[in-house]
N, C-alpha and C positions, 0 to 999 in steps of 0.2 A: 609086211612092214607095219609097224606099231605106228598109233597117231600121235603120241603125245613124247616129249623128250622132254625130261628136266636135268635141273642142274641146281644143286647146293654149294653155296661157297661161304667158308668163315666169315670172311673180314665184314665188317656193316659198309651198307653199300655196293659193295663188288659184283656180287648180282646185278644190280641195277645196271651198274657201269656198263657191263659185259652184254645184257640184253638189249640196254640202247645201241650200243655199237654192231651189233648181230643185226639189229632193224634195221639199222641204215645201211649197212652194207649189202641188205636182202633188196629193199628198196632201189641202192644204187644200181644192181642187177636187175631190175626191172618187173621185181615182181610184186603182187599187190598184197603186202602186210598191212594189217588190222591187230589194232589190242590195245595196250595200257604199257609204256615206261614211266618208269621214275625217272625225273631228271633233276640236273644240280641245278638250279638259280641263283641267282642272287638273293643273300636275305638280309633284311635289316637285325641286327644285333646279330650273334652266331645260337640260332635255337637248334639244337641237335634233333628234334622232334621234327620240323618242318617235312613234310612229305610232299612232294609236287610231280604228277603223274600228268604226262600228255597221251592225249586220243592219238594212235597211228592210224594215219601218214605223218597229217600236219594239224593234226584237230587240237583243240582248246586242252589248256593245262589247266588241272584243278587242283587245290592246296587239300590234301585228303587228312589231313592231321588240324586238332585245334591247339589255336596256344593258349599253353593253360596257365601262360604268366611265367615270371624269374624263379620261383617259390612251389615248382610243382615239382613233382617228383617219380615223374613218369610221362610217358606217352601217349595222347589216346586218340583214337581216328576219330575223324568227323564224318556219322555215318551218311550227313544231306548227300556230301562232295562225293562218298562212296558209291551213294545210289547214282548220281547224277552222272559220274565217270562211266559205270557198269551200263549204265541207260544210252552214252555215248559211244563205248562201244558197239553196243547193239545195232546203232543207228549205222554204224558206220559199214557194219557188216551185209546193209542192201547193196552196196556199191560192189558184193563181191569181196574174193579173198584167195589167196595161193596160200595163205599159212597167217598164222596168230602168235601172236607174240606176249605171254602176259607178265607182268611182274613177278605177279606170288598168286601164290595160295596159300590164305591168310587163314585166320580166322573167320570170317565171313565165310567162306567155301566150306572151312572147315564145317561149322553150323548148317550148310545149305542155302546159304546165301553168295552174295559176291557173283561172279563169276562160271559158279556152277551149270547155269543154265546154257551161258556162251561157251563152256567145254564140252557140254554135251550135244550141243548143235554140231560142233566142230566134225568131233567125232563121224554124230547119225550125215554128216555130208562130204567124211573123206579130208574133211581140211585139216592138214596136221597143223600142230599146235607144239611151242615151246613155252613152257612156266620156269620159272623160279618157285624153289619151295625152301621152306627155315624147316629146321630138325622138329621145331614143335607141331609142325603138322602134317610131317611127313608121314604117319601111320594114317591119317584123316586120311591125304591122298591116293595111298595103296588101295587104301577100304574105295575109295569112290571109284580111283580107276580100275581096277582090278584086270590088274595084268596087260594093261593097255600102254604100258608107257615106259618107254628109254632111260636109263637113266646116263647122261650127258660127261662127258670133260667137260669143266670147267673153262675154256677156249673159245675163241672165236670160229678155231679152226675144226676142233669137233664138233662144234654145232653148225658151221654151212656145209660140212658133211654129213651131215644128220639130214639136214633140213632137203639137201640137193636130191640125196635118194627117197626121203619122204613125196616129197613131190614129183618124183619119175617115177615113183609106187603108185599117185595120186592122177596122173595125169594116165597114166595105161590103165586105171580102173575104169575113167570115165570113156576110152576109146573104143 
């Protein structure tokens, strides 16, 4: 059984949607997910850039994107909030874990940064792990995972059947 499943999807946002929903419903089942969503908030004015990722279970939301004012003309993360979320993770993975749950695999991970560290602990301890990946750094992640990883339906329903056999692979390793 492979540790890792991803899943790409067009629309902006849809990922996110689909892997918040996948956590809570993993959660609702009673098991203990760790990782990073993007979630929708509330925002003042409508900034299409806003990024807002919470620590799973129930840990702190951080705004990973800056605003760069009415007048800017692109996007750019805010690498404090990035470290500080990646460092939150981490923390949160003492408490234990049945599976991960992460956003993306950004550019950070792409570089060797981000994330990379908390997929490859996953990994060396058995804990599968679901990402979202965008087309632009889908070859980064082939190169890193190499051959280690699923690639998903875009579903709620292909990923708790992913996740359900991941972890019945996971749990007969450890007995």
């Amino acid at each position: 059984m492979t540790q890792i499943a991803t899943l790409i999807m067009p629309g902006r946002g849809d990922t996110d949607e689909l892997l918040y929903a996948f956590a809570q419903q993993m959660l609702a089942r009673g098991y203990k997910v760790r990782g990073l969503v993007q979630i929708n908030t509330e925002r003042e004015g409508d900034h299409p850039c806003d990024m807002d990722v919470q620590v799973l279970p129930d840990g702190p939301v951080f705004r990973i994107s800056q605003n760069l004012g009415s007048a800017s003309r692109g996007c750019r993360l805010d690498p404090e909030n990035l470290e500080l979320s990646v460092a939150a993770v981490e923390t949160s993975l003492v408490a234990g874990a049945d599976l991960i749950v992460l956003n993306k695999f950004g550019k950070q991970e792409a570089a060797g940064r981000g994330f990379r560290d908390v997929l490859a602990r996953a990994v060396a301890d058995d804990i599968p792990v679901v990402v979202g990946l965008n087309a632009m750094n889908e070859q980064a992640f082939e190169d890193f995972a190499g051959g280690l990883a699923d690639r998903c339906a875009p579903s709620i329903e292909a990923l708790t059947s992913w996740a359900l056999k991941a972890l019945d692979a996971s749990e007969d390793m450890v007995a």
